[in-house]
Every structure is written in C-alpha cells, then in structure tokens.
LUMBATI-250647 format. One record per residue: residue in three letters; x, y, z of N, C-alpha, C, O, CB in turn; residue number from 0. Coordinates in steps of 0.2 Angstrom, whole numbers. Last residue first. Glycine has a CB too. Layout:
N
+-----+--------+---------+-------+---------+----------+-------+--------+---------+-------+--------+---------+-------+---------+----------+-------+-----+
|   r | n_east | n_north |  n_up | ca_east | ca_north | ca_up | c_east | c_north |  c_up | o_east | o_north |  o_up | cb_east | cb_north | cb_up |   k |
+-----+--------+---------+-------+---------+----------+-------+--------+---------+-------+--------+---------+-------+---------+----------+-------+-----+
| ala |      X |       Y |     Z |       X |        Y |     Z |      X |       Y |     Z |      X |       Y |     Z |       X |        Y |     Z | NUM |
...
+-----+--------+---------+-------+---------+----------+-------+--------+---------+-------+--------+---------+-------+---------+----------+-------+-----+
# end
This chain:
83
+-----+--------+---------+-------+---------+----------+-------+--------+---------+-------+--------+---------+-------+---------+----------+-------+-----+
|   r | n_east | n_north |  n_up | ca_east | ca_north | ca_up | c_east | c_north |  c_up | o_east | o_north |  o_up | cb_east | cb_north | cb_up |   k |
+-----+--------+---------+-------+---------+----------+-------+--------+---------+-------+--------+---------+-------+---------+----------+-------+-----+
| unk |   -144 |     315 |  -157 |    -141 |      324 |  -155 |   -139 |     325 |  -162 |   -136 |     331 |  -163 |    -135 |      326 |  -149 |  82 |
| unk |   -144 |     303 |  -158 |    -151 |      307 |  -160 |   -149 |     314 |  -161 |   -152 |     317 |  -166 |    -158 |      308 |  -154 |  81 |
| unk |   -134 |     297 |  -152 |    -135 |      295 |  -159 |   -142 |     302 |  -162 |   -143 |     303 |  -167 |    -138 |      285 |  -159 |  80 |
| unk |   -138 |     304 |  -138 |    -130 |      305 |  -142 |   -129 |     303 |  -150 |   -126 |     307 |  -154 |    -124 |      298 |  -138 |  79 |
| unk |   -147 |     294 |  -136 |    -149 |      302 |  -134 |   -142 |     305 |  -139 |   -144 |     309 |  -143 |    -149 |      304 |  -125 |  78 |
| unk |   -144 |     282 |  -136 |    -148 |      284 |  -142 |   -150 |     291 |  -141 |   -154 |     294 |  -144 |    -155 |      279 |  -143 |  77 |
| unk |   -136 |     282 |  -124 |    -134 |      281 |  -132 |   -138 |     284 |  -137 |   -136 |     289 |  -141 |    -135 |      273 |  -134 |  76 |
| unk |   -145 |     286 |  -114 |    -140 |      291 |  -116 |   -137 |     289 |  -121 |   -134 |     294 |  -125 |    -134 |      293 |  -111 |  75 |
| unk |   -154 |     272 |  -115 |    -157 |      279 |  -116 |   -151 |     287 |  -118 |   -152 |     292 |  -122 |    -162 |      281 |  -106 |  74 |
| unk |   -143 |     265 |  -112 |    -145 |      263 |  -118 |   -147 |     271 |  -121 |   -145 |     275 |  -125 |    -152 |      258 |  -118 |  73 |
| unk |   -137 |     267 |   -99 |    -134 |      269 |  -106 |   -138 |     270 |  -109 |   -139 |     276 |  -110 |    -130 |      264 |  -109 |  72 |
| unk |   -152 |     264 |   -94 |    -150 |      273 |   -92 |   -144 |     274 |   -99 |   -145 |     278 |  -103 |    -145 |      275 |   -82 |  71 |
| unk |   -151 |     251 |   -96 |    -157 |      256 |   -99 |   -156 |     263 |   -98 |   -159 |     268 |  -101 |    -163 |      254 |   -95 |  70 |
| unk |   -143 |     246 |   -87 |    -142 |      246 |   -95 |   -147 |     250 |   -97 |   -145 |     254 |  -102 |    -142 |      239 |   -99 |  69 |
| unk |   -148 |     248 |   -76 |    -140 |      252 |   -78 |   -140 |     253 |   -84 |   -139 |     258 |   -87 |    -133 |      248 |   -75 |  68 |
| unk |   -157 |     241 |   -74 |    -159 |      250 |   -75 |   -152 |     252 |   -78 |   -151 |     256 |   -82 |    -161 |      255 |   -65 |  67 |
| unk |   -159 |     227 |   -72 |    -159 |      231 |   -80 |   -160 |     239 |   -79 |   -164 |     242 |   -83 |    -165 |      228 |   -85 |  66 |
| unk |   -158 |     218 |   -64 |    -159 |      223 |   -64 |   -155 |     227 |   -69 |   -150 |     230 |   -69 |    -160 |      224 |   -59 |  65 |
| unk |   -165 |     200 |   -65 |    -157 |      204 |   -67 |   -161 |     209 |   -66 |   -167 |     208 |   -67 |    -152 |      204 |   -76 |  64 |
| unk |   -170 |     191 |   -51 |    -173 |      195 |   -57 |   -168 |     199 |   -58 |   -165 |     203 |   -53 |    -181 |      200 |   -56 |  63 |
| unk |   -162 |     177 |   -44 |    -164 |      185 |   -43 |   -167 |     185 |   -49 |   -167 |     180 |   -52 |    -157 |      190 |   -41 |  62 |
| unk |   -167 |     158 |   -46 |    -164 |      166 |   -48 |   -167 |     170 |   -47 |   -173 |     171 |   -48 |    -163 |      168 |   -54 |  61 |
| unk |   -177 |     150 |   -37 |    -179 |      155 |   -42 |   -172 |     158 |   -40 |   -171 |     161 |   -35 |    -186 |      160 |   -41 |  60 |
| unk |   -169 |     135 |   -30 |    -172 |      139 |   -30 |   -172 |     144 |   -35 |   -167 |     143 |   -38 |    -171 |      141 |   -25 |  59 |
| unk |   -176 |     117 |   -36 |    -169 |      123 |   -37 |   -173 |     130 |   -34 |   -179 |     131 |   -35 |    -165 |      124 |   -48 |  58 |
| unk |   -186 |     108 |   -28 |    -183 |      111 |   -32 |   -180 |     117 |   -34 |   -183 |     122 |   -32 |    -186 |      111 |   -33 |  57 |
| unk |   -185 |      96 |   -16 |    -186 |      103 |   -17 |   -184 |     104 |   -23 |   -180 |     100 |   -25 |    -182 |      107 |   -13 |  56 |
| unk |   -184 |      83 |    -6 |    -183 |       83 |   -14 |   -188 |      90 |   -16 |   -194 |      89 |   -17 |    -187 |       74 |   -18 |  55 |
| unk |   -178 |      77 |     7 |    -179 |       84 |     5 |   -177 |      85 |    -4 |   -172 |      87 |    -7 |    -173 |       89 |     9 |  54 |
| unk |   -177 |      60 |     3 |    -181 |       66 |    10 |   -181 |      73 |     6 |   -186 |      74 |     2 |    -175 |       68 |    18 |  53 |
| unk |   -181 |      52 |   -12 |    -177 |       57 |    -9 |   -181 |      59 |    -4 |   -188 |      59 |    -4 |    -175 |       62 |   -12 |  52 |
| unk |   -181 |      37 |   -19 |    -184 |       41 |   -14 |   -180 |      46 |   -13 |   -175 |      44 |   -13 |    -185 |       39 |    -8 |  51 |
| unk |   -185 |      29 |   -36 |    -181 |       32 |   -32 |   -183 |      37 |   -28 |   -187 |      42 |   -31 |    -176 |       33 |   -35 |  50 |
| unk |   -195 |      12 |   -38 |    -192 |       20 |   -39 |   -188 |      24 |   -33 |   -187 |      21 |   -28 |    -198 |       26 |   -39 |  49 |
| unk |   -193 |       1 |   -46 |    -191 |        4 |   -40 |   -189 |      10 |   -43 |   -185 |      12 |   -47 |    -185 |        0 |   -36 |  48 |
| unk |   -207 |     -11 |   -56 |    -201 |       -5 |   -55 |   -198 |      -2 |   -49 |   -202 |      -4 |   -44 |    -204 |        1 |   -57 |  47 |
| unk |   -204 |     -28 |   -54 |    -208 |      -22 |   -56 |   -203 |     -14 |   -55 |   -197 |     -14 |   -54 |    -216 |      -21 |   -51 |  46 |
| unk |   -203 |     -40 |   -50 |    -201 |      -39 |   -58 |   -202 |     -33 |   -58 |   -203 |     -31 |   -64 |    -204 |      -43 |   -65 |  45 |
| unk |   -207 |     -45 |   -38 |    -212 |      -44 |   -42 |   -211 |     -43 |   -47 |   -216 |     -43 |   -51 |    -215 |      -40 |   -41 |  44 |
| unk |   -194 |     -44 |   -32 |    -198 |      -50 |   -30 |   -202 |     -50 |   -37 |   -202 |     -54 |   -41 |    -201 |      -49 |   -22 |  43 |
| unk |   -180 |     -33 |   -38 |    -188 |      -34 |   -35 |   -190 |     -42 |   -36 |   -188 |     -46 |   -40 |    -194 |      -29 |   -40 |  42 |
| unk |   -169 |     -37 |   -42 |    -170 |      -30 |   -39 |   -177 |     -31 |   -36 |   -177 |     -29 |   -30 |    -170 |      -25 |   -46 |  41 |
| unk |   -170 |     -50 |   -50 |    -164 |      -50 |   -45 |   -166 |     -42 |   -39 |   -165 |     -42 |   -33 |    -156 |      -50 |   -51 |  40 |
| unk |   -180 |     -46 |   -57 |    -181 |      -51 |   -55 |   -176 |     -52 |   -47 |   -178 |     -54 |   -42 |    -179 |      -55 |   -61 |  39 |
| unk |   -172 |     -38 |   -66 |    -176 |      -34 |   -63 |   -179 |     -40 |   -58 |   -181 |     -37 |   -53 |    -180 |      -29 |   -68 |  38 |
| unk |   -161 |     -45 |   -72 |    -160 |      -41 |   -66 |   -165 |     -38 |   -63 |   -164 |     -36 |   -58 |    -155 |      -36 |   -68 |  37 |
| unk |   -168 |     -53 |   -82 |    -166 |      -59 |   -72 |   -162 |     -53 |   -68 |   -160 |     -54 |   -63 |    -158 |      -68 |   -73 |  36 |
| unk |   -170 |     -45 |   -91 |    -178 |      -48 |   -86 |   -174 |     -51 |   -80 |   -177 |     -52 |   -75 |    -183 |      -54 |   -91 |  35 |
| unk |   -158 |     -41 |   -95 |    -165 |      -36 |   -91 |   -169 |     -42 |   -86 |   -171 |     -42 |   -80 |    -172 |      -33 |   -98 |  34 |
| unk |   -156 |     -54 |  -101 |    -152 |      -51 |   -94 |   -156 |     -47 |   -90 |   -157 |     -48 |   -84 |    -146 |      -46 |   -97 |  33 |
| unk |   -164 |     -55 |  -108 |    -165 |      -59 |  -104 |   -162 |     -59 |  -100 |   -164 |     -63 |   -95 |    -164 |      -63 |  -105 |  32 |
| unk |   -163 |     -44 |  -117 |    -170 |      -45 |  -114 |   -169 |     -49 |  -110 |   -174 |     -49 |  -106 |    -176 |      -46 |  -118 |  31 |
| unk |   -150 |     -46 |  -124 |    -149 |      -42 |  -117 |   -157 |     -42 |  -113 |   -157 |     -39 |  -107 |    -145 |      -34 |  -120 |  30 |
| unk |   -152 |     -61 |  -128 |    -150 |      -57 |  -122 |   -148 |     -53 |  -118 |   -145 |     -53 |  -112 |    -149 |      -58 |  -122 |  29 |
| unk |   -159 |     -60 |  -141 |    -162 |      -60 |  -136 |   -157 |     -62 |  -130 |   -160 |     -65 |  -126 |    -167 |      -66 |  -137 |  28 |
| unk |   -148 |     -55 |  -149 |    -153 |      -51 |  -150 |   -157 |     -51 |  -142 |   -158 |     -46 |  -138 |    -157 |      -55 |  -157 |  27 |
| unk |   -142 |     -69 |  -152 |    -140 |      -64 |  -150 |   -144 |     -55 |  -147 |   -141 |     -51 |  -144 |    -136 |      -64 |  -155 |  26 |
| unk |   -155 |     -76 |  -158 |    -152 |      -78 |  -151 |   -147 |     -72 |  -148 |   -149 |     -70 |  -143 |    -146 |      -84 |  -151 |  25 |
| unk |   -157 |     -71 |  -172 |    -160 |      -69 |  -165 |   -160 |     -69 |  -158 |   -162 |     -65 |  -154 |    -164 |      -70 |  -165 |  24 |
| unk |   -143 |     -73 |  -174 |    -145 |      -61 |  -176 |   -152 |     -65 |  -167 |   -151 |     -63 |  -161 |    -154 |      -56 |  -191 |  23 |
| unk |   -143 |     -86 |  -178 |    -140 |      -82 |  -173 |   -141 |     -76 |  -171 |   -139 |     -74 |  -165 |    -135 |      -82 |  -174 |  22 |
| unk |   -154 |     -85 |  -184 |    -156 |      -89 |  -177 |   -150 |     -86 |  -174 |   -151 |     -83 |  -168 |    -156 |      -97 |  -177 |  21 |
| unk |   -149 |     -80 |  -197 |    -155 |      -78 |  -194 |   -156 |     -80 |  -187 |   -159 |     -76 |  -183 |    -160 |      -80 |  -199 |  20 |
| unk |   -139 |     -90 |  -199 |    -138 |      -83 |  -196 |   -143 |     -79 |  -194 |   -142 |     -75 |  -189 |    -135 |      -78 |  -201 |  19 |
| unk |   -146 |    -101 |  -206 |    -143 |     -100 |  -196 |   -138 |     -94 |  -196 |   -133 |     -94 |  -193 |    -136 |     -107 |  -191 |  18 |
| unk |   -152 |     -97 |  -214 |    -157 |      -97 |  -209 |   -155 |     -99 |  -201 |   -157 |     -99 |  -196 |    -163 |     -101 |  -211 |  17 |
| unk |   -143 |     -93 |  -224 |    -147 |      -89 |  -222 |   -151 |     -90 |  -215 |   -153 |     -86 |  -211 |    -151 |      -87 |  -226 |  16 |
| unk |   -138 |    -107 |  -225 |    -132 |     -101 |  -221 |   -137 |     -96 |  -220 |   -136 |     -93 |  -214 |    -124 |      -98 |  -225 |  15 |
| unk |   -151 |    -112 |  -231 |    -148 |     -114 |  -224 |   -142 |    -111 |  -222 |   -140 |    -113 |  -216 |    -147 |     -121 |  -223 |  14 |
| unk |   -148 |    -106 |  -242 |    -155 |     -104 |  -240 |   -155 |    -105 |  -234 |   -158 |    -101 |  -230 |    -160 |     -106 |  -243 |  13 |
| unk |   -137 |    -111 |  -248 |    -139 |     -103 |  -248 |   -144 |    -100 |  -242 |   -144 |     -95 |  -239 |    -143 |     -101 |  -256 |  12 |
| unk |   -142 |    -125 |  -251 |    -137 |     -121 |  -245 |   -136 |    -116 |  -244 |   -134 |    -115 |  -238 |    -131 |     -122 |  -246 |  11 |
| unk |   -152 |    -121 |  -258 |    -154 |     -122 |  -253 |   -147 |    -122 |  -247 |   -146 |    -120 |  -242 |    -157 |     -128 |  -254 |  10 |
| unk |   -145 |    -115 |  -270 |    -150 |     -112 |  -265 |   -152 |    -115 |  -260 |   -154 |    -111 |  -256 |    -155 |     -111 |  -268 |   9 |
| unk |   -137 |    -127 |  -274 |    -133 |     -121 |  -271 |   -138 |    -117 |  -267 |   -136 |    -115 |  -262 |    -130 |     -117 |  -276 |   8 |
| unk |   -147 |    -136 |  -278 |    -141 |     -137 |  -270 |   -137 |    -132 |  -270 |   -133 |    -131 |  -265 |    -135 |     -144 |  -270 |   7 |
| unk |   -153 |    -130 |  -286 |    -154 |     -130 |  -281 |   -151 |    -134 |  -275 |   -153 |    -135 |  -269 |    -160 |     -130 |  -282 |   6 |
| unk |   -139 |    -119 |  -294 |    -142 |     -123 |  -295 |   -144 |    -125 |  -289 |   -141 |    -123 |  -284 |    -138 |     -127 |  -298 |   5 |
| unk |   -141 |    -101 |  -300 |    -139 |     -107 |  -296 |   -141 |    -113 |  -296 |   -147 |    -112 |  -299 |    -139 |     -106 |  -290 |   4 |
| unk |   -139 |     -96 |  -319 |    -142 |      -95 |  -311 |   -141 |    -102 |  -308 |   -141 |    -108 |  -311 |    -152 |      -92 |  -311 |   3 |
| unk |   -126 |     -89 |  -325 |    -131 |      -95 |  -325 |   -131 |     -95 |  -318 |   -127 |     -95 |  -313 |    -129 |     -103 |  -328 |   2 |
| unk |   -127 |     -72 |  -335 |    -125 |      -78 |  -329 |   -129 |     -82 |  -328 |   -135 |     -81 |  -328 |    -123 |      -77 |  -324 |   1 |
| unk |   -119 |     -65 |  -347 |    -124 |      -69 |  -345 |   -122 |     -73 |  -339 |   -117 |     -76 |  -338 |    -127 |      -73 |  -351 |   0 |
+-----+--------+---------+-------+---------+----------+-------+--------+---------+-------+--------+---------+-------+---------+----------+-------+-----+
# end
C-alpha cells in the first residue's frame, strides 16, 4: 500500500512541472526566433528569396537503348530451346 502525497508535496510536484514546462517552451521558441531575425536579416519584408538562374534548362533526353541485338539473341535462344 502506498500513501499518497501530501499537498506540499504536490504542489512542489506541480511547480518543478511547470518550470520545465516554460523551459521545453523557451527552448522550443528559439530556433522560430532565430528563423524569424534571419529571414529579416535576408529581406527587408521577411519574405521569401528565390533563387535565379540564366540558363536554367533541363537535363537533356537520353538516347532510346537499341534493343535489336538482344532481340535477335533472344529470338535464336528460344529458336535453340524450341528445336
């Protein structure tokens, strides 16, 4: 059996819960506060910067594999398996 706390133990209980809670949230709230004074520091307006390229192309198309070579084996495999 155990005897439940007494209420100066819950409330001391209850105030180490609630400065770890402020620390979880202070800690919590700076890397949003870092964000927010770099994007501040990056733009006047806080807003996004996108990135420019001049010649922004896309990869050129790969050749089309030609598949006759393997298809002439294939066709003399299964000609050899059939015989």
């Amino acid at each position: 059996m155990t005897i439940p706390p007494s209420r100066a133990e819950l409330a001391e209980l209850f105030r180490a819960d609630d400065r770890g809670q402020a620390e979880h949230r202070q800690f919590m709230a700076q890397p949003e506060a870092q964000a927010r004074a770099l994007m501040q520091r990056n733009d006047d307006d806080g807003g996004l910067v996108y990135k420019e390229m001049d010649n922004a192309t896309g990869a050129p198309a790969e050749p089309e594999t030609d598949w006759s070579q393997w298809e002439a084996w294939m066709a003399g495999h299964l000609a050899n398996e059939s015989a």
